[in-house]
N, C-alpha and C positions, 0 to 999 in steps of 0.2 A: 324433864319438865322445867318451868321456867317460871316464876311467879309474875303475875302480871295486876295492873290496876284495875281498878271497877267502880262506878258512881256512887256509890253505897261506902269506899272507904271511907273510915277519918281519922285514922292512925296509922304513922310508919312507924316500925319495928327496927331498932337499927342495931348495926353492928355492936355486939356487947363486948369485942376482943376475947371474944372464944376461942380456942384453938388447937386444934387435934389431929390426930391420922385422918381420923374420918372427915372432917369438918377443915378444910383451906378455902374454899371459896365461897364465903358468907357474903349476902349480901342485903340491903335494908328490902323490908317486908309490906307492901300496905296490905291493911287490914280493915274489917269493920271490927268496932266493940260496942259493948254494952257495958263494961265492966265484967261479966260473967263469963262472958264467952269471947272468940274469936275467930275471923273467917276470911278465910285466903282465898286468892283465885290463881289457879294454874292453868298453863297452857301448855298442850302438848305437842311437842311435833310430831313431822307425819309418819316418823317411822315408831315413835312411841303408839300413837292412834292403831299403825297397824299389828301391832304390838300387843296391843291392849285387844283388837278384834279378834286377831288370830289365839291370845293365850286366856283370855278374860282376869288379867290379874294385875293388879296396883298394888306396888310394894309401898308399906310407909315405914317409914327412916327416924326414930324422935333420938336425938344426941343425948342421952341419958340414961347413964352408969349402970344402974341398977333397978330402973325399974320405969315406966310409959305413966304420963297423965291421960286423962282421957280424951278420946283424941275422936273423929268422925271421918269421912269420907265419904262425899256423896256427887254425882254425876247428873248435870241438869243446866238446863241456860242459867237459874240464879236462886238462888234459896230466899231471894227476899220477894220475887215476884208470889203473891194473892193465889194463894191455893195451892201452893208448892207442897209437895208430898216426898221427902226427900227417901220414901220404902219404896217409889212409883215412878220415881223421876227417870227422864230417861232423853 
């Protein structure tokens, strides 16, 4: 997957000079915030999609040691559009 832009960012995330086995090709993030929260948009190619059809499953990856913040995953045209249900989205 690949992170991509969307009308709703107003922050880029950038390169903090992290660096790891896991982690060589970081790249800056946009995002929306509120301060509270944050929200990426990914895009997936077509062999990830069929991927996802055929196995129903999204691996998430958080770079950190010992233990995940809390973190969300949800599937839908956009979590800011007026009556988004992100238990229903689809």
């Amino acid at each position: 997957m690949t992170p991509t832009t969307f009308a709703e960012a107003n922050r880029t995330l950038g390169d903090n000079g992290y660096r790891s086995e896991a982690a060589t090709n970081i790249v800056s993030l946009r995002v929306w915030t509120d301060g509270e929260q944050c929200v990426s948009c990914w895009r997936m190619s077509w062999r990830e999609r069929l991927s996802a059809l055929l196995f129903g499953r999204v691996w998430l990856q958080v770079l950190s040691g010992d233990n995940q913040p809390p973190v969300a995953l949800t599937v839908g045209r956009s979590p800011f559009e007026k009556g988004y249900d992100p238990d229903h989205a689809g």
